[in-house]
C-alpha positions as a Markdown table, in Angstrom:
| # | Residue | x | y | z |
|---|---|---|---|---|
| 1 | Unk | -29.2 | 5.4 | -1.4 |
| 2 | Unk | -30.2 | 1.5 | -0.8 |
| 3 | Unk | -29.7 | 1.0 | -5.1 |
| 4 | Unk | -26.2 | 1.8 | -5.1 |
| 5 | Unk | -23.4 | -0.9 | -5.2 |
| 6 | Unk | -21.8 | -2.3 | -2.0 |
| 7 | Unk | -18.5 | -0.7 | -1.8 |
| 8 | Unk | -15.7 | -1.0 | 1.3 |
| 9 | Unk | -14.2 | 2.3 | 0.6 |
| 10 | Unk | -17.6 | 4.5 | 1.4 |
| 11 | Unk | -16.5 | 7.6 | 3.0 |
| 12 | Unk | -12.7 | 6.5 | 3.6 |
| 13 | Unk | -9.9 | 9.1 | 3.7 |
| 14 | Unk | -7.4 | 8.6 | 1.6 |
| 15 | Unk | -3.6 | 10.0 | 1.2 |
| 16 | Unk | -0.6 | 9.7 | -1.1 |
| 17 | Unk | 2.9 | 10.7 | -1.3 |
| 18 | Unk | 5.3 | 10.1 | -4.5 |
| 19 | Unk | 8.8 | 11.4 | -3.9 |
| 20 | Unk | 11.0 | 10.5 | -7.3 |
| 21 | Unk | 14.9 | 11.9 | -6.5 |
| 22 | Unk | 15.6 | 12.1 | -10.0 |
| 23 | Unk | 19.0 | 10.8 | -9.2 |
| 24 | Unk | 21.5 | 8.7 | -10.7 |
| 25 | Unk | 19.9 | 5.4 | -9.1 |
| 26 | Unk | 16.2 | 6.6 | -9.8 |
| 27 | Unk | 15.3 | 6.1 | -6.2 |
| 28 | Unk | 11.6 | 6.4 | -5.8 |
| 29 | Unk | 9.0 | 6.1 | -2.9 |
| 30 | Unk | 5.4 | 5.9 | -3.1 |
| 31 | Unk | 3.3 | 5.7 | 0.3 |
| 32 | Unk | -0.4 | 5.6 | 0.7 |
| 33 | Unk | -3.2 | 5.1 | 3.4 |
| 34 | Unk | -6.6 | 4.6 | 3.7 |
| 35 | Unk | -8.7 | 5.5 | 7.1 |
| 36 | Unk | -12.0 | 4.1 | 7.3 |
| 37 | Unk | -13.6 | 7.1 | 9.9 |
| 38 | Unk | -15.9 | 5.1 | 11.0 |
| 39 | Unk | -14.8 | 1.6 | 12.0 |
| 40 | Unk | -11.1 | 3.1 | 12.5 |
| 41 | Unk | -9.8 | 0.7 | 10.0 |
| 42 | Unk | -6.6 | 2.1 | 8.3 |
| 43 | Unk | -4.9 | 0.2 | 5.0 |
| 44 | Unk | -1.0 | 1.4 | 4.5 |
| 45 | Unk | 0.8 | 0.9 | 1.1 |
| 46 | Unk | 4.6 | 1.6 | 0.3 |
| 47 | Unk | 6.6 | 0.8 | -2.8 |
| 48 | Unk | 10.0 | 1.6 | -3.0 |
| 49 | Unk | 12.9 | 0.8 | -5.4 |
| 50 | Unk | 16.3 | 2.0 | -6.3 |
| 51 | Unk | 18.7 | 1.1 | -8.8 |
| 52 | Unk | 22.3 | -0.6 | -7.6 |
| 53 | Unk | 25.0 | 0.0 | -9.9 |
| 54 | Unk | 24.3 | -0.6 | -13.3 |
| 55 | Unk | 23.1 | -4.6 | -13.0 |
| 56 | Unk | 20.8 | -4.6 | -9.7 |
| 57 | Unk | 18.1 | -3.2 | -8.5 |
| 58 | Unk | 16.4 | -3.7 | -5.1 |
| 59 | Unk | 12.5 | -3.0 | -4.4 |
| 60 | Unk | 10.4 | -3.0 | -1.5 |
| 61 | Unk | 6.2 | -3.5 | -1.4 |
| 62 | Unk | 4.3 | -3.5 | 1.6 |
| 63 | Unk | 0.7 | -3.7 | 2.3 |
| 64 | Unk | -1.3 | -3.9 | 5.7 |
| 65 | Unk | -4.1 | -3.2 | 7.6 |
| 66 | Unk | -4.7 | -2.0 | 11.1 |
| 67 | Unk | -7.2 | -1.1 | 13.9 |
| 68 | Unk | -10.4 | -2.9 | 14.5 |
| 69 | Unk | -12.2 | -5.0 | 11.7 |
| 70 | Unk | -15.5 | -6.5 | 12.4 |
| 71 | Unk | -16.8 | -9.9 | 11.2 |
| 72 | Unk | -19.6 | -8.0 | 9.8 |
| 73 | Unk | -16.8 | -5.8 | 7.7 |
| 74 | Unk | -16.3 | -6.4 | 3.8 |
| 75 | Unk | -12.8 | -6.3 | 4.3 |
| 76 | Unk | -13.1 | -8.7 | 7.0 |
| 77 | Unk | -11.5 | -11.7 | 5.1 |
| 78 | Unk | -8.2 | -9.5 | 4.7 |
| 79 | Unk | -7.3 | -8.9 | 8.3 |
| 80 | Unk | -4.9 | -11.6 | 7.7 |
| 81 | Unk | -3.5 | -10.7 | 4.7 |
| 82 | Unk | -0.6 | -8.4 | 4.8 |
| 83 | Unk | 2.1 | -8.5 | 2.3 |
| 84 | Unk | 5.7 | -7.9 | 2.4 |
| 85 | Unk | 8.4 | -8.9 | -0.3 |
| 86 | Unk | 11.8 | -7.3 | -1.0 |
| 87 | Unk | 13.4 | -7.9 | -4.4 |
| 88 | Unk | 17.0 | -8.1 | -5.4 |
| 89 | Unk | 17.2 | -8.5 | -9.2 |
| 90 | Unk | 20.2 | -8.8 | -11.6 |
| 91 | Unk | 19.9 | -7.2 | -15.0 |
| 92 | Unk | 22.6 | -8.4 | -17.6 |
């Protein structure tokens, strides 16, 4: 009803998959997505990471939207903010 909070996420879909090899390098992969059925907006997340050798490890984030967002939309201020990085670190 009209005194509940705002909220972007009313009546959104939302998915996840977490794969974790169990393997010598403890490679993992977590992907998600959120569908907004009624504007069409969709939000995709990934994570990734695997251990190289015994020092390094490499990761992967990504996040970004797609499909239609209007001006009037909550989320409207972060049409423009999709993220990627990719990480190399060195353990010692």
């Amino acid at each position: 009803d009209d005194s509940a909070p705002a909220t972007t996420a009313d009546n959104d879909i939302f998915s996840v998959l977490r794969l974790a090899l169990n393997d010598v390098h403890d490679t993992s992969l977590l992907f998600g997505f959120s569908v907004d059925p009624s504007s069409k907006e969709v939000f995709y997340n990934l994570e990734a990471e695997r251990r190289l050798g015994d020092n390094w490890q490499v990761e992967l984030r990504a996040r970004f939207f797609t499909g239609p967002i209007d001006a009037t939309d909550a989320t409207f201020a972060l049409e423009q903010d999709d993220y990627f990085q990719l990480r190399l670190a060195r353990y010692f």
